[in-house]
N, C-alpha and C positions, 0 to 999 in steps of 0.2 A: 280632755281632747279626744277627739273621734280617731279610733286606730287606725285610718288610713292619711288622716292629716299630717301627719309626720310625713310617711312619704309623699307626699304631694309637694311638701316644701323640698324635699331631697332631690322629687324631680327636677322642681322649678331651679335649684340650685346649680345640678348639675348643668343643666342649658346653660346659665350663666359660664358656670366653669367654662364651656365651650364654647362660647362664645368670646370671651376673656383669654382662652388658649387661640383659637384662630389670628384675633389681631395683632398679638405678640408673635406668630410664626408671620402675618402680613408684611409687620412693623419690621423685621429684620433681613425678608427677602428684599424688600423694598431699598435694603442699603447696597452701598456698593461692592465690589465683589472683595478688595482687604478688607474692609469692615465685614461682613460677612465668615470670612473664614478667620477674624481675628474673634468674633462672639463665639465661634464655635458651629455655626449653621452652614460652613461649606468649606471641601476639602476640593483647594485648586492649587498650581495648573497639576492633571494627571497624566499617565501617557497611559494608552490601551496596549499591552504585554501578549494579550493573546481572548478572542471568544470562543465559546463553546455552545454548541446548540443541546438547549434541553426542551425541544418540543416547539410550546407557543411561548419556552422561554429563553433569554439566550444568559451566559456564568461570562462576566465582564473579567477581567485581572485587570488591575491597575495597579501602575506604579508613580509615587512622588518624584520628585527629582532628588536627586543624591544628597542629601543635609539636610532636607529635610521630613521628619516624621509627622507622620500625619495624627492631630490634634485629637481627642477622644469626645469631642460635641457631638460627634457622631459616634455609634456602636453598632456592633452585631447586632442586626436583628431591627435597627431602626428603618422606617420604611422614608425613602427617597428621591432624586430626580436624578437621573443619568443628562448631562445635556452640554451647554456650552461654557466655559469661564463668564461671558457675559450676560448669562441669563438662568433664571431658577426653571425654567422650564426645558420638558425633555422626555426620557423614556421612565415611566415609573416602575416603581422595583423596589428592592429590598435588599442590605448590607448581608453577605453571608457571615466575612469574614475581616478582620484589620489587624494587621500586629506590626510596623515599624511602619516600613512606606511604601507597604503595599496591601489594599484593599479588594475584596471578590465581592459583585454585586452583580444580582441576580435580576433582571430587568424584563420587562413586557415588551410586546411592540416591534419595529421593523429594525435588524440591527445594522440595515445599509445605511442607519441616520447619524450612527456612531462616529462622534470626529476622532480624531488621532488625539486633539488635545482635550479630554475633558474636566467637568467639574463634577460632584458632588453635591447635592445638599438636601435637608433636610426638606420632609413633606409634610405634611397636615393630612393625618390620619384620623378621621372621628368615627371609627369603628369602634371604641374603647367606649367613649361616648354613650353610642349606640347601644350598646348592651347592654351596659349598666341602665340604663332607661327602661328599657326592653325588663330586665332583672327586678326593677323595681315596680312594672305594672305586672310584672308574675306575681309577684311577693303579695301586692296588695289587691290580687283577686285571689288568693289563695291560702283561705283560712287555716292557719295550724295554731296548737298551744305555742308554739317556740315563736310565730309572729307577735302572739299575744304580750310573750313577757318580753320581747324585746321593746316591746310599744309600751311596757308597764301598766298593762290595763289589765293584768292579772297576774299572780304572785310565783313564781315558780316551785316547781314541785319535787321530792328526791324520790329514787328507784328502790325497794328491795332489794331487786335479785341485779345485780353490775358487776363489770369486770370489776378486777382485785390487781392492784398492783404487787408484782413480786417485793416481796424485803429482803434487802443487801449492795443491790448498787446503788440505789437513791438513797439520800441523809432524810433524817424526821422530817424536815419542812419539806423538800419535794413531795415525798412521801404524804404528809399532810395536804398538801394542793392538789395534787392529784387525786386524790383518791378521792379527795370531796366534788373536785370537779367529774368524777366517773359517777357518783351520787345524786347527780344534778341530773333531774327527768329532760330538762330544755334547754337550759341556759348558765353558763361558770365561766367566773375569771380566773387567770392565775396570772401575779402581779412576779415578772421575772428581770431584777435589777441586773446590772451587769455582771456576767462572770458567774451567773451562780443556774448556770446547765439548765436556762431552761429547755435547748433543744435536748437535750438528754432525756431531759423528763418527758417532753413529748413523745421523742420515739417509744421510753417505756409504755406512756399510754396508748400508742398506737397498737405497740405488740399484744396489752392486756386485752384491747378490746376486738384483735385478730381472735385471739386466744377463746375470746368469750361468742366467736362466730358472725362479728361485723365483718365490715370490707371497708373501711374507715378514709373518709377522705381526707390528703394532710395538706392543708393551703398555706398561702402567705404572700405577700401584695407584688415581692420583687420575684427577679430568676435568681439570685445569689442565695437569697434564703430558702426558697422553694428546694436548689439541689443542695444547700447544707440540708436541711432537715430531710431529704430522698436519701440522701447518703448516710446518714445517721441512722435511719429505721431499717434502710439495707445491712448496714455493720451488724444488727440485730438479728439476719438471717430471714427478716420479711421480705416478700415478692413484694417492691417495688415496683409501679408502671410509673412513669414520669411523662406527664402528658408536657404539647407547648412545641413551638415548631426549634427543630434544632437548633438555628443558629440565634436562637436565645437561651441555650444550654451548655452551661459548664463545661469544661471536658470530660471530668470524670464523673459526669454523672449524667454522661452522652449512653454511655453503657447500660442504665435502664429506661432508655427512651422509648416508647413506644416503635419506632424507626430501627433501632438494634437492635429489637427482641424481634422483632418479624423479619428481620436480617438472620439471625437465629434458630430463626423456627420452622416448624415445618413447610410452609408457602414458602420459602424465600427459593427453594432452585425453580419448583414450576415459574415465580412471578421472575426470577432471571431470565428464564425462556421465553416468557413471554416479550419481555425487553429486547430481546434477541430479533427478534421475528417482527416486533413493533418499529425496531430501528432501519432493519431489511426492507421493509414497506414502506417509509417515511421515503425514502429516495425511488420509487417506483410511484408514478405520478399516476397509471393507467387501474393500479389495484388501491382506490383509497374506499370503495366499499370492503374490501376485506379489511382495511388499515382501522375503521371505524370498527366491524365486528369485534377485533382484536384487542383495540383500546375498550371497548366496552368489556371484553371476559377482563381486561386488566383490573379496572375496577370496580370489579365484582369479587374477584380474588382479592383484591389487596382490602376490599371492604370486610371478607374473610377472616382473615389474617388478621385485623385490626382486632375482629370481637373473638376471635382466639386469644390475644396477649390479653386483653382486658379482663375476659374471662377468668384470665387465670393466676391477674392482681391478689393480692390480701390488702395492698395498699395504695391509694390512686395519688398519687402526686402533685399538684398544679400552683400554678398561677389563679387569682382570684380573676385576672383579666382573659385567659383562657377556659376558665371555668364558664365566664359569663357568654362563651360564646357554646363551647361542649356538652352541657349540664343536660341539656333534654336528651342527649343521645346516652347517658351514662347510666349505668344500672345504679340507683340512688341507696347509700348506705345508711345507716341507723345514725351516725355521728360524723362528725367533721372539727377537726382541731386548726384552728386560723392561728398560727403563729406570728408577731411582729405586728399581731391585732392594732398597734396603737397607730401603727404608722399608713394605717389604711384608709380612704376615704369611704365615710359608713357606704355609699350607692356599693361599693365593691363590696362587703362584708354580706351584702342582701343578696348576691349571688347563690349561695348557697342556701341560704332559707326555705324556701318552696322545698328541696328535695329533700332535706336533712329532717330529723325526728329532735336531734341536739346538736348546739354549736358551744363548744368551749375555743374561748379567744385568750391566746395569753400575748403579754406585752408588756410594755414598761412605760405608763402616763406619766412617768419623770424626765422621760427622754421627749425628743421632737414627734408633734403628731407629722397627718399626712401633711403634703407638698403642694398646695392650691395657691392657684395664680389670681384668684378673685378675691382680694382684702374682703375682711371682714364676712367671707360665706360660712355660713352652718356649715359647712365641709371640712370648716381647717378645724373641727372639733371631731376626733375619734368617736364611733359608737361604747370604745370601751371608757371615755372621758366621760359622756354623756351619761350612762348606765351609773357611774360612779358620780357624777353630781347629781343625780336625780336622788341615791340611795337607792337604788333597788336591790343591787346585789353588792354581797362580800366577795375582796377581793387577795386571797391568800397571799403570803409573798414569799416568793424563793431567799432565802438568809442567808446563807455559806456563800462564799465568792471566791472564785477559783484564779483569779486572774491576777491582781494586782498585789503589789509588796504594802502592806497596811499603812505607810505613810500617800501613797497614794491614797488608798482607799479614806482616811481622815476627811480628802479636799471635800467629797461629797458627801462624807456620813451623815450631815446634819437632812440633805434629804431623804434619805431613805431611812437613816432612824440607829437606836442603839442594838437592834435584833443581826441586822445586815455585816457579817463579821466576814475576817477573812478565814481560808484554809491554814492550817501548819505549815501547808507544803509554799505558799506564797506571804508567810509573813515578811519575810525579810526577805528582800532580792531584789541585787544590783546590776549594772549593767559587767561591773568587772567579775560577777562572777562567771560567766562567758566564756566559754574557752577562746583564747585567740585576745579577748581584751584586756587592754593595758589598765595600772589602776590611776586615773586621774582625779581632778577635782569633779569631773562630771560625771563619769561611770563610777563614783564610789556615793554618790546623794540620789536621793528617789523624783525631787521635786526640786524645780528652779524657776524664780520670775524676773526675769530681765523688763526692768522699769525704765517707759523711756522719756518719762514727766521732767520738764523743763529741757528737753533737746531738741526743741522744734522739729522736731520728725513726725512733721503734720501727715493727715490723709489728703487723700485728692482722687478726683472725680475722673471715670476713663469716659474718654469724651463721647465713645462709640458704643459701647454697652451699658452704660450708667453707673457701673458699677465702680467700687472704693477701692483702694490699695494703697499701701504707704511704702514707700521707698526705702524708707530708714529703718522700716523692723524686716524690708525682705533684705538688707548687707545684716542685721542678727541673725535672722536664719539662717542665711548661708553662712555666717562663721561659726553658730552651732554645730550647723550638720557637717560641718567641713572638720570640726574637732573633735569630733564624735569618728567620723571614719578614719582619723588620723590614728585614733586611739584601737582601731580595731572593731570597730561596730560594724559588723556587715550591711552594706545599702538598704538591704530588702528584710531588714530589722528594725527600718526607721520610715516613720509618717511625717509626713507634713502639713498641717493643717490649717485652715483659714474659712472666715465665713463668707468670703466675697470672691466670686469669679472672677474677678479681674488680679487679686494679690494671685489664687492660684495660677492663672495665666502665666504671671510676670514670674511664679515659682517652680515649675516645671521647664520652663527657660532656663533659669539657672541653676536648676538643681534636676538632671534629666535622667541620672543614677536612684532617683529616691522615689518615694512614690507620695505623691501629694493632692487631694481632693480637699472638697469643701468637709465643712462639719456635716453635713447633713449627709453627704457618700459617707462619711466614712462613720457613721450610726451602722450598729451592728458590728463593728471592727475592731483590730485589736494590731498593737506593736509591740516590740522589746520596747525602743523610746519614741517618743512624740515631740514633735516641736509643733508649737501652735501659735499662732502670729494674728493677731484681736483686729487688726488695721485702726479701730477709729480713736482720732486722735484732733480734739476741736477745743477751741473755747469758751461754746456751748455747752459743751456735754452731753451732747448729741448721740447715741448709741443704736437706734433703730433695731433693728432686728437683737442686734448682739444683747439686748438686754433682756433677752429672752430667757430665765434661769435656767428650761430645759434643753438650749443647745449650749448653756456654760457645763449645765450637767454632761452631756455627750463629749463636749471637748476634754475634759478632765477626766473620763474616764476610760480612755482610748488606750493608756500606756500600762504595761507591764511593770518593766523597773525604770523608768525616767519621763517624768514629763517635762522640758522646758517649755514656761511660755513667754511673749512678748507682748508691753501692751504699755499704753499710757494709764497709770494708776491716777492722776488726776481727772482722766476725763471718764474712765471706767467706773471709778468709785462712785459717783452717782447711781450708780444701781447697786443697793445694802446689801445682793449677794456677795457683788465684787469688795465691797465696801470689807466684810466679813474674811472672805478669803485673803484677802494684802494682809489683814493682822493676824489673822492664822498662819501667815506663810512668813512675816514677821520676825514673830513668834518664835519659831522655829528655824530663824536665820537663814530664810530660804529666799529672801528679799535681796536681789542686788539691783546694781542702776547703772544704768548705761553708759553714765560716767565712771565706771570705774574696767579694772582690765578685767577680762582682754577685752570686754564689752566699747570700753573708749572707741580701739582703735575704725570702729564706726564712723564716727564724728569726724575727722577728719585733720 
């Protein structure tokens, strides 16, 4: 294969992907305005609380009406339409901020068009798009070895002289992936199952190769995982810059934002004065040639001030989707560590290529790759999937698991193998050992499968988003989680999980103390217990997406000391994972049925 034919199909993909993304964002403004805000694409009716003018921008407050909270279709940082209940169009903008039922968005445009009652909704944004396009015709006019062996058109090479990882906080296998991955002239994986640090490991290699006089880029596809690993190489005592516009940032890892540290720094009283002086002139209609001078010295200073923090990084922070837009403007380091590699669409991984000398990607191909809306595209295959079918490279694997009490760990050990153990400090552990909780039938067991084969607690279709949910395992959940808190288990100790939009909908409804997303949010996440609720439940045997074994791998290994889950073993067991797990769990007396208490009192 010609080394740039890869990408050319990556481009052609992508188009797809966005083109495939546009008519599904079409498909739903198209609906009416309850359907709309029952999928998740629009938060109505709002009242406007108060505006504020920031320039050619104006900071919207909204508030919902009393009872109700507004829905999380939308987040920080998603970009928007300010407008009517009856219509998706309006003032475009950008979510600063949301936390019960009141949202701040930040909007373009003339704010005399603002009604008293407005709506929310999502926009079609193909800047992400765009870059990643833009990324991938850099990449493939710009020859380097690290292009080469990511194309496998030539073999990768190791370094003499490389940073050294310290010995004493990392265990042997860390310690072994790393270090080989520091050895690798272009290209390393490190293969990091749950629970066994690999952000830990990262940061160490961050600090070795600060240490060894890089300035080392540390990425990763989301903002959650971008500020865990920013926050993590800080704990280390590394300068931290955390690039990516604020209100797609953490709270506590707002504090090394590019945005705080020039807050901090020496620019930040001139560029207050200057705000001063720039705000005085905005209401004097007759000085707006000085009002222009002024905004112009602004950013000039503030463009200052920007290559002052950056300057003075050891460590640059980002999003792969912010990188693709930054990356020319950034002083290009010798390395760049992609964390959560697996779950990236490769056009995002190519970002960094052109500038970077080496990429180590680590991740876990047992868990869920990326998230692409176009069946069947080259995209829903990771670069680190790909690298690993092809054979090119080895893929080390982190062993020690920090996380879960070893009967949990059982449910997955057969994928990830006999090496993948737990700690001492998590062999055993209960929900009752807790302070605060009581010791019951369920806070004294690690694992539970409530079986709900022959209770006709069919699935069914939401007639507005397509999506599945079943009725009869969301009254299990709720009498789980309702037994669980009785017992002493703190709310925000316990997950709730499902693979289908529509059961969480229906779950967060009734369960608005807990915290509950799909399987695929809650990759990368962790609880004391889990309740997890399968929905499909046919007499075909129809399983769709759920038969996927790497989001059965993700759902089972979310929990610390308790997993309960719900599901029809009849119609599940047609897929020989689940088939495998009902007799492991068996086995082990971990098997009840919904006919039985307090499961019955369901049925009716």
């Amino acid at each position: 294969m010609h080394e740039s034919h890869w990408l050319e199909i990556l481009i052609t993909s992508l188009r797809a992907e966005e083109d495939t993304a546009r008519s599904e964002h079409a498909r739903k403004a198209a609906l009416r305005l309850s359907d709309r805000v029952a999928v998740g694409f629009t938060w109505s009716p709002l009242e406007v609380d108060s505006l504020r003018s920031m320039g050619a921008r104006t900071l919207v407050r909204l508030r919902a009406p009393r009872g109700i909270a507004l829905h999380d279709g939308i987040r920080s940082g998603d970009p928007i339409v300010l407008g009517t209940p009856t219509t998706v169009e309006g003032l475009p903008g950008w979510v600063s901020g949301a936390e019960g039922r009141i949202a701040e968005v930040v909007v373009s445009g003339d704010p005399s068009v603002i009604p008293d009652s407005c709506a929310v909704s999502l926009r079609f944004d193909p800047s992400t798009f765009q870059r990643y396009r833009k990324a991938l015709l850099r990449a493939r006019d710009t020859p380097s070895p690290l292009r080469e062996v990511l194309l496998g058109t030539r073999p990768g090479g190791t370094l003499d002289d490389h940073p050294r990882l310290p010995v004493g906080r990392l265990n042997a296998a860390q310690h072994a992936a790393g270090s080989q991955a520091l050895e690798a002239a272009e290209l390393a994986l490190i293969h990091g199952p749950p629970g066994t640090g690999k952000t830990e490991l990262v940061a160490a290699m961050l600090a070795a190769l600060v240490a060894f006089g890089d300035r080392p880029w540390a990425l990763a596809d989301s903002n959650a995982a971008v500020d865990h690993l920013a926050l993590r190489a800080a704990s280390r005592g590394l300068r931290v810059v955390r690039l990516g516009h604020p209100m797609r940032v953490g709270g506590p890892a707002r504090e090394i934002t590019v945005e705080h540290r020039i807050a901090a720094g020496p620019h930040a009283k001139a560029l207050a004065l200057l705000d001063r002086d720039v705000g005085r002139l905005r209401s004097t209609r007759s000085r707006r040639a000085e009002l222009r001078q002024l905004l112009a010295e602004r950013r000039e200073l503030s463009a200052q001030a920007r290559s002052h923090v950056l300057a003075g990084a050891e460590v640059i922070a980002s999003t792969l989707g912010t990188l693709a837009r930054v990356a020319p403007d950034l002083e290009p380091p010798h390395t760049a560590i992609i964390d959560e590699a697996t779950q990236a669409v490769e056009p995002a991984v190519w970002t960094a290529v052109p500038y970077v000398k080496r990429l180590i990607l680590v991740g876990d191909p047992c868990q869920l790759g990326p998230v692409v809306l176009d069946r069947g595209s080259p995209l829903e295959r990771s670069v680190v999937q790909r690298l690993l079918d092809q054979g090119e490279l080895p893929m080390p694997m982190l062993e020690v698991q920090h996380r879960m009490d070893e009967r949990l760990q059982a449910l997955v050990q057969p994928v990830y193998g006999e090496s993948w153990r737990a700690h001492p400090t998590v062999e055993r552990q209960v929900l009752a050992d807790l302070s605060g909780v009581q010791s019951t039938p369920l806070t004294t067991t690690s694992a539970l499968w409530v079986d709900t084969a022959g209770a006709g607690l069919g699935e069914a279709r939401d007639p507005v988003s397509q999506s599945l949910y079943n009725e009869g395992e969301l009254a299990v959940v709720v009498l789980a989680v309702t037994a669980l808190c009785e017992a002493g288990v703190p709310a925000d100790a316990i997950g709730v999980i499902a693979p289908y939009s529509a059961q969480v909908g229906r779950l967060r409804a009734l369960l608005p103390a807990v915290e509950v997303a799909t399987v695929n949010a809650f990759q990368g996440r962790e609880k004391e217990a889990i309740v997890c609720t399968f929905v499909r439940s046919n007499d075909a045997a129809e399983l769709g997406f759920v038969s996927d074994g790497r989001r059965l791998t993700v759902a089972l290994s979310r929990a610390r000391r308790l997993l309960i889950a719900v599901g029809d073993s009849a119609t599940l067991a047609s897929q020989p994972r689940f088939a495998d797990l009902f007799d492991h769990l068996a086995e082990r007396g971990e098997l009840s049925s919904v006919f039985e208490p307090p499961w019955d009192t369901v049925l009716g």
